[in-house]
C-alpha positions in Angstrom: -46.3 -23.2 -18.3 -44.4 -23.9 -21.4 -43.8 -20.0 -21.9 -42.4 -19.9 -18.6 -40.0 -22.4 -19.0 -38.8 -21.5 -22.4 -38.3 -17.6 -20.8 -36.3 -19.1 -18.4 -34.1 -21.0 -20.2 -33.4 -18.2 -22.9 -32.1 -16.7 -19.8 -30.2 -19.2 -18.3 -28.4 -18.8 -22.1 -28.1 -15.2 -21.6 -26.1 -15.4 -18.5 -23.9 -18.1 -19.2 -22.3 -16.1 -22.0 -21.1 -13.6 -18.9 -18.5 -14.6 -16.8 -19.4 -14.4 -12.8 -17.9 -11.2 -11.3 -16.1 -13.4 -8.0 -13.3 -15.2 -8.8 -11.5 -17.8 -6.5 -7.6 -17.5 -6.0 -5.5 -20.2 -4.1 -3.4 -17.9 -2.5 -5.2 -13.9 -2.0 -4.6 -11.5 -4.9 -2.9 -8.0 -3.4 -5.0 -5.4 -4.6 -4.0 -1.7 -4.1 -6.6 0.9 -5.1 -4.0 4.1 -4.7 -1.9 2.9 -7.6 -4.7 0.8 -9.6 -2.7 -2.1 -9.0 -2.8 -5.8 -8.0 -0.7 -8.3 -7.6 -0.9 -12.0 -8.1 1.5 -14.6 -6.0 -0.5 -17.2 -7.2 1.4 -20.1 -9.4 2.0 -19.5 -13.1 0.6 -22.9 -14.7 3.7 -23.8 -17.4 1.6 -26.8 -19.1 -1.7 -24.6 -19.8 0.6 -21.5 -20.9 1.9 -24.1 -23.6 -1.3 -25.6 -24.6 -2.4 -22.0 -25.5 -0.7 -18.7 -24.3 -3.3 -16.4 -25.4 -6.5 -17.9 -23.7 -4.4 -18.9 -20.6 -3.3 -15.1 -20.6 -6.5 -13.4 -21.3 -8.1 -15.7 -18.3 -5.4 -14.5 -16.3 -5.7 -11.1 -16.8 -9.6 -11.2 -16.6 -9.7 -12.4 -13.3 -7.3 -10.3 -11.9 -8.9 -7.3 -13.5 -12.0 -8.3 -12.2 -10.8 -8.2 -8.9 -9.3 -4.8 -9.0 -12.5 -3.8 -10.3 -14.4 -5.6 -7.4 -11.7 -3.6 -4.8 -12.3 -0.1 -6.8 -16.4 -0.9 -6.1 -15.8 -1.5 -2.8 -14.8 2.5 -1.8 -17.7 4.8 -1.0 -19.5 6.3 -4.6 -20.9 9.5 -5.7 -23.0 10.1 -8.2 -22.0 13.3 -10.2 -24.1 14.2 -13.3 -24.3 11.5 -15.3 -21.5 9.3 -13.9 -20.8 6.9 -10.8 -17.6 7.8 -9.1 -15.3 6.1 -6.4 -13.8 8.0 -3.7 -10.4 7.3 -3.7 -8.3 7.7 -0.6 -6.1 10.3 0.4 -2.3 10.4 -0.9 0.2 8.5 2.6 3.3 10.7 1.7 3.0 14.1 1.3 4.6 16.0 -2.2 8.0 17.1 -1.9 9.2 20.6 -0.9 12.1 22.2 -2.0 14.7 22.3 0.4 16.0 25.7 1.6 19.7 26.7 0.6 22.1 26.6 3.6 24.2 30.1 4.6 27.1 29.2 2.1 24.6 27.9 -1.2 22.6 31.3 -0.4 25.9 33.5 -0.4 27.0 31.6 -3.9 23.5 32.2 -5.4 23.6 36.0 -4.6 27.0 36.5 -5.7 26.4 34.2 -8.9 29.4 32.1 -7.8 29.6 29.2 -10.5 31.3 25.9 -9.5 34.0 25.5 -12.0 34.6 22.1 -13.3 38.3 20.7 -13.7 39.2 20.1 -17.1 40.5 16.0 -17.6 41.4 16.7 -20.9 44.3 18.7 -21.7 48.2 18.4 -24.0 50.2 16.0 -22.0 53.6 16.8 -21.0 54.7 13.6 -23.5 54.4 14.9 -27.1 51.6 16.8 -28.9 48.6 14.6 -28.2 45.5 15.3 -26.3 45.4 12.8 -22.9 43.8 13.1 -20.4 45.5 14.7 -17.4 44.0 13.5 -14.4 42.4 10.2 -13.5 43.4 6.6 -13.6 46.7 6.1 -16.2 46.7 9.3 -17.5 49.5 9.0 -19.5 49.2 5.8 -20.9 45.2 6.9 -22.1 45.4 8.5 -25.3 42.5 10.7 -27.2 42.6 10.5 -30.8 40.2 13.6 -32.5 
């Protein structure tokens, strides 16, 4: 009997050094599988941050990984080869498709019509200096090069 309970106890050890796989929120973590994401509306404690930001982070981020991990083993698996994988589900939106040029964009394209930009820079009609000739104040803005 002694054997038993000294098996027993070695593994009582043995699991307390793992942390349990549920972990209990006040207010529900939103998890969202598509992006591998989840987020936590749950109240940032200030005085346990202070006492030690590192262990108070690392918790943090444990449980909340390990409930995006919990959400990810909740789709339906496959086993492939050697490997366990999660069916994830479909894309919502589809992918963007190029829109088609209107009459006039087609016409410019075939002709190779450029749009020509409007130069703001130019010699002012005051002096020799380069100022800009359209715009707000153009004659009061001067460009030194």
């Amino acid at each position: 009997m002694d054997i038993v309970q000294e098996v027993l106890q070695k593994q009582k050890k043995d699991l307390e050094k793992y942390k349990p796989i549920t972990v209990e929120k006040h207010l529900e973590v939103t998890v969202d599988v598509g992006h591998l994401m989840a987020t936590d509306p749950n109240y940032f404690d200030d005085d346990l941050f202070k006492k030690d930001q590192e262990q108070y982070l690392m918790d943090l981020t444990r449980d909340n990984t390990q409930l995006l991990i919990n959400a990810v083993w909740e789709l339906p698996t496959e086993r492939e080869e050697e490997a366990v994988v999660a069916k994830m589900h479909v894309r919502r939106q589809f992918y963007p498709v190029p829109e088609t040029p209107c009459a006039e964009a087609a016409h410019k394209i075939g002709k190779k019509i450029a749009r020509v930009k409007k130069v703001r820079r130019g010699v002012g009609q005051i002096g020799s200096h380069l100022r800009l000739t359209s715009g707000s104040r153009p004659k009061r803005r001067r460009i030194g090069w």
